[in-house]
N, C-alpha and C positions, 0 to 999 in steps of 0.2 A: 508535537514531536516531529512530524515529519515537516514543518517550518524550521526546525531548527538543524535538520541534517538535510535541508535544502542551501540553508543559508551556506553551511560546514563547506557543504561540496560547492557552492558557487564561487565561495573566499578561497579555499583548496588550488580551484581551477586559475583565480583572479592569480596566484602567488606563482603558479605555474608557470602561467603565461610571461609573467612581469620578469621572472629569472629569467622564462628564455630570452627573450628582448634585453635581457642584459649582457645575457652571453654573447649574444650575435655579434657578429662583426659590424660596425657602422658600414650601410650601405652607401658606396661614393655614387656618381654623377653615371659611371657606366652603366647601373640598374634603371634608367629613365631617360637619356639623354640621346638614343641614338636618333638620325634621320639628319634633319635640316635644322636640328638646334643644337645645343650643348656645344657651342662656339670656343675657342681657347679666348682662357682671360688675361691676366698679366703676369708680367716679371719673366718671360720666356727670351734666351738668346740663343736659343739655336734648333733651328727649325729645317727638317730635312724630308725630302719627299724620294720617295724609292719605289721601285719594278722589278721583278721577273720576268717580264719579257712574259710570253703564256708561261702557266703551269696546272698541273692537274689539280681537281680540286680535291675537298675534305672527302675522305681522311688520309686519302695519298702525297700532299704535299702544301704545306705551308711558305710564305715569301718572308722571309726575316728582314730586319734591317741591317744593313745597307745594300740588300737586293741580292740574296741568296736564299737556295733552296734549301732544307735541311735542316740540321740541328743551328742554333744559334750560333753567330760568329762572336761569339763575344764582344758584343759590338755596346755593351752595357751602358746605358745615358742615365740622367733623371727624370725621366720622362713625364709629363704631366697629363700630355694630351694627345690623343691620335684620331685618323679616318681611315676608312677601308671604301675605295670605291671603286664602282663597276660602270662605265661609260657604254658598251657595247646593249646588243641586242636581247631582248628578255628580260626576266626578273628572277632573281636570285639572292639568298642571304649572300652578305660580305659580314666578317668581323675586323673587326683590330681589337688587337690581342697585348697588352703588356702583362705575363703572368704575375703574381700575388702584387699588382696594384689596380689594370683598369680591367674591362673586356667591354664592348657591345659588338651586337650584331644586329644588321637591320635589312631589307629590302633594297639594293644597288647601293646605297650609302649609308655606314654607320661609325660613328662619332661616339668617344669615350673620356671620359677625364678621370685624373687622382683625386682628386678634391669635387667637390661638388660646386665649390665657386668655377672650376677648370681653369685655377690660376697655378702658375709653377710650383711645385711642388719641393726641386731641389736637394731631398735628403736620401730617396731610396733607387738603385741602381737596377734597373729592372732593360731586361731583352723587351725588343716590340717585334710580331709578324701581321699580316693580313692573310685573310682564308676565302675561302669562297666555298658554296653550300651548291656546288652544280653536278656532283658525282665524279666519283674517283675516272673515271672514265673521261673527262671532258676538259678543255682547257682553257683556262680564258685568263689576261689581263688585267690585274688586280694593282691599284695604285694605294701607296701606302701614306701615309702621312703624321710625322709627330713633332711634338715640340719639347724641348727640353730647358 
């Protein structure tokens, strides 16, 4: 008896699991890809790299593209691919940011794709920013970079 409401609840839990993993959203290239890999792949023709000059960091001010502070300029691409990086002194998370398509964040340089090949993606119109993780209080130079 208690073999067979062992078995119950092991299959119960297996069926659990397997719905959730269905529901999930396919994870793209931005849950593994940050640092020195997850390189852009193909079919990209427009590729643009942007600054804010200093800015304060998270949670007081994000750099959008084309290199503004604030709420997004409506500067909508297809964006496939992007980097967030930090050249100065110390270490510190950067993100780049496309909302509902990439995110990562990594240690001075972090790298995100749509796809998990990080090839163009072309069909969904998504804002990009870069962030930096140094305290609202501090500023520094955050270079952005995306491909569309």
């Amino acid at each position: 008896m208690k073999l067979k409401v062992c078995l119950a609840l092991v299959t119960a839990i297996a069926a659990v699991a397997l719905a959730a993993a269905a529901a999930a959203p396919k994870a793209s290239a931005a849950f593994g890809c940050s640092g020195t890999g997850c390189l852009p792949g193909s079919g990209y023709t427009f590729d643009r790299t942007w600054n804010c000059g200093l800015f304060y960091g998270y949670p007081t001010q994000d750099c959008w593209y084309p290199g503004v502070l604030g709420p997004p300029p409506s500067s909508k691409h297809t964006w496939g691919w992007g980097s967030a990086d930090y050249d100065g002194v110390g270490h510190f998370d950067v993100a780049i940011s496309a909302p509902g398509g990439f995110f990562g964040r990594s240690d001075r340089l972090a790298r995100a794709c749509f796809f998990s090949s990080c090839n163009d993606q072309g069909g969904t119109l998504l804002d990009a920013f870069v962030r930096h993780y140094a305290g609202s209080g501090i500023r520094h130079t955050i270079y952005g970079h995306t491909k569309a």
